[in-house]
C-alpha positions as CSV (number, residue, x, y, z in Angstrom):
1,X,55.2,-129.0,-95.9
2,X,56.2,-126.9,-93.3
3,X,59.8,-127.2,-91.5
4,X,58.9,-128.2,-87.9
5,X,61.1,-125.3,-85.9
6,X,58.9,-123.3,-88.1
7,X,56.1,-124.8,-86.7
8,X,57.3,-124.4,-82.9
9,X,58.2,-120.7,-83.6
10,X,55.1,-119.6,-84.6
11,X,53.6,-121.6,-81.5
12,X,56.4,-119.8,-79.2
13,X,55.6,-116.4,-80.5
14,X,51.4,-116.9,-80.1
15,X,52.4,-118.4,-76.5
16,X,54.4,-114.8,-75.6
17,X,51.8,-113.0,-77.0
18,X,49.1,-114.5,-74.8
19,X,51.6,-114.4,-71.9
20,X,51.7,-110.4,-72.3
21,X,48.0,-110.3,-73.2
22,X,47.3,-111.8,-69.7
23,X,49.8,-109.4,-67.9
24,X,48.3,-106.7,-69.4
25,X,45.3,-107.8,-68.2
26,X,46.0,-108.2,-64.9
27,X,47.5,-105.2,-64.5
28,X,44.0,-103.2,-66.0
29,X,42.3,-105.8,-63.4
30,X,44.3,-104.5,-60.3
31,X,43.9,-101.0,-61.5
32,X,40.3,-101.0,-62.1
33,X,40.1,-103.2,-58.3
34,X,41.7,-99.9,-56.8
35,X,39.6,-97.3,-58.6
36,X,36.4,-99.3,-57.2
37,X,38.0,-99.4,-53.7
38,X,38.7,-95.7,-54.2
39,X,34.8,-95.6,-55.7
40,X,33.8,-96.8,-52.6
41,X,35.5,-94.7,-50.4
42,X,34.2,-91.5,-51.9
43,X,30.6,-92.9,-52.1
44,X,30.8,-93.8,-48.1
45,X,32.1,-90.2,-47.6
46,X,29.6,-88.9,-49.4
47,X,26.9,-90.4,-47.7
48,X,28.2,-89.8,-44.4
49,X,28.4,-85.8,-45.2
50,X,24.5,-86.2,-47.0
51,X,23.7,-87.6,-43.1
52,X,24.9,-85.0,-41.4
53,X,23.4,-82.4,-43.7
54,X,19.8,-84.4,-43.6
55,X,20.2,-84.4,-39.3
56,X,21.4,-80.2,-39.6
57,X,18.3,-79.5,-42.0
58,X,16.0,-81.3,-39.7
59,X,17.7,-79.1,-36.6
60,X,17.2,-76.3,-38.6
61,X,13.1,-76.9,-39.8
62,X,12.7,-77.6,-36.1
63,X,14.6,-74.2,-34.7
64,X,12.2,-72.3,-37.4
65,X,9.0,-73.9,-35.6
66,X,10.4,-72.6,-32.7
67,X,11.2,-69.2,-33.6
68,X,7.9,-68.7,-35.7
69,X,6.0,-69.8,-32.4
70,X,7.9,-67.3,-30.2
71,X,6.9,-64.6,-32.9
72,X,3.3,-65.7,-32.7
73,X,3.0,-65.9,-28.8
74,X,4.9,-62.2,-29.3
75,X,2.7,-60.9,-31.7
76,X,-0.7,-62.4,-29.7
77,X,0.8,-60.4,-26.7
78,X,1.2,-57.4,-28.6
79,X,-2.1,-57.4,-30.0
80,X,-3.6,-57.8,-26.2
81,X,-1.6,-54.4,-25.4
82,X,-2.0,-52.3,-28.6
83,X,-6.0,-53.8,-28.5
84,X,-8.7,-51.0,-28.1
85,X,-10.3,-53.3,-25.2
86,X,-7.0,-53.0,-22.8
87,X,-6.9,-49.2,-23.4
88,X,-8.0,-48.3,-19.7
């Protein structure tokens, strides 16, 4: 049979074993709870900067449309002038 403080021993030892098993645990758990937090963070940053890109592309199409207009009404008026009709 085997001696009783044996017994308690090897009980003991498996008990600080899962003791350090759960603060190591712990521990990983609070780290991997910050680099979410941190995930998060960056991902709300990111989107923020992808918004103001999506709203300076927009402001950009629309200054185009605008410009090639302008260069159409120009060109229009420039064909009127350079036209054989207007030649007087």
């Amino acid at each position: 049979m085997t001696d009783p403080n044996e017994q308690f021993e090897r009980l003991e030892q498996k008990l600080l074993k899962a003791i350090e098993l759960f603060k190591q645990t712990q521990t990983e758990k609070r780290a991997l709870a910050q680099e979410i937090e941190k995930l998060k963070g960056e991902t709300k940053e990111r989107a923020q900067g992808l918004t103001a890109m999506e709203r300076e592309l927009i402001a950009l199409r629309k200054e185009r449309e605008d410009v090639r207009s302008r260069v159409e009404k120009l060109l229009e008026r420039i064909d009127v002038l350079t036209s054989p009709d207007s030649e007087g």
